[in-house]
Structure formats: C-alpha cells, structure tokens
Steps between C-alpha positions, in 0.01 A plus 500: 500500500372544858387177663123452472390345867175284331704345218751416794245336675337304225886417376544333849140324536584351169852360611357361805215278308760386291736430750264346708445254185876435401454765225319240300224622258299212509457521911454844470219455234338229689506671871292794303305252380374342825511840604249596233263182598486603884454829481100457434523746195341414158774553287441487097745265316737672259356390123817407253529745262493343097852532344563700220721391196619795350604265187119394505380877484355621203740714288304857431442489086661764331228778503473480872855590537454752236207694615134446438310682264348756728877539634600598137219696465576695789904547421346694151289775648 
C-alpha cells in the first residue's frame, strides 16, 4: 500500500496529544473539552441514543413472515 502523506500526518498529530497527556483517555477527553469551551463556538450536545433490547422487540406474527395478502396475491398472477 503506498504511504498516504495526510493519514501520516493526522497519525502523528494524534500521537502527540496523547503523548502530551501520558496516553491517558480521560486527559485527552478533558483537554478537548476545555478546548471545546474556549474556542467561542456553539457546539450542540450529543443526545443519548434509547437502547434497544432485541429480546424486548416484537416477534413478527406468522403472516408477516409469510407474506401479506396482496404479496400472495401477487405470487398467483
């Protein structure tokens, strides 16, 4: 694969923020954070998205999995 000179550069930038915070996540996170406050910007907070059970989830009934009427209907012409 031939070396790709942006994904270099973004490969290093990235080391050096984490190096500059001992490779810990939680520095990391916060610098961006305070970053994030200074910068002036109006930012729009990330909303948590609802979990989904799949064991909660509605099984389909046993026509849907079979074909609706109008399917059927259409399989005889």
């Amino acid at each position: 694969m031939m070396p790709d000179p942006i994904v270099d550069e973004v490969r290093a930038i990235r080391d050096a923020i984490a190096k500059e915070h001992d490779y810990d996540i939680d520095a990391i996170f916060e610098a961006f954070r305070r970053l994030e406050e200074i910068s002036g910007r109006v930012t729009v907070p990330a909303v948590a998205r609802e979990s989904f059970d799949v064991h909660d989830a509605a099984l389909p009934d046993e026509g849907a999995a079979q074909g609706s009427t109008a399917d059927e209907a259409a399989r005889h012409r």
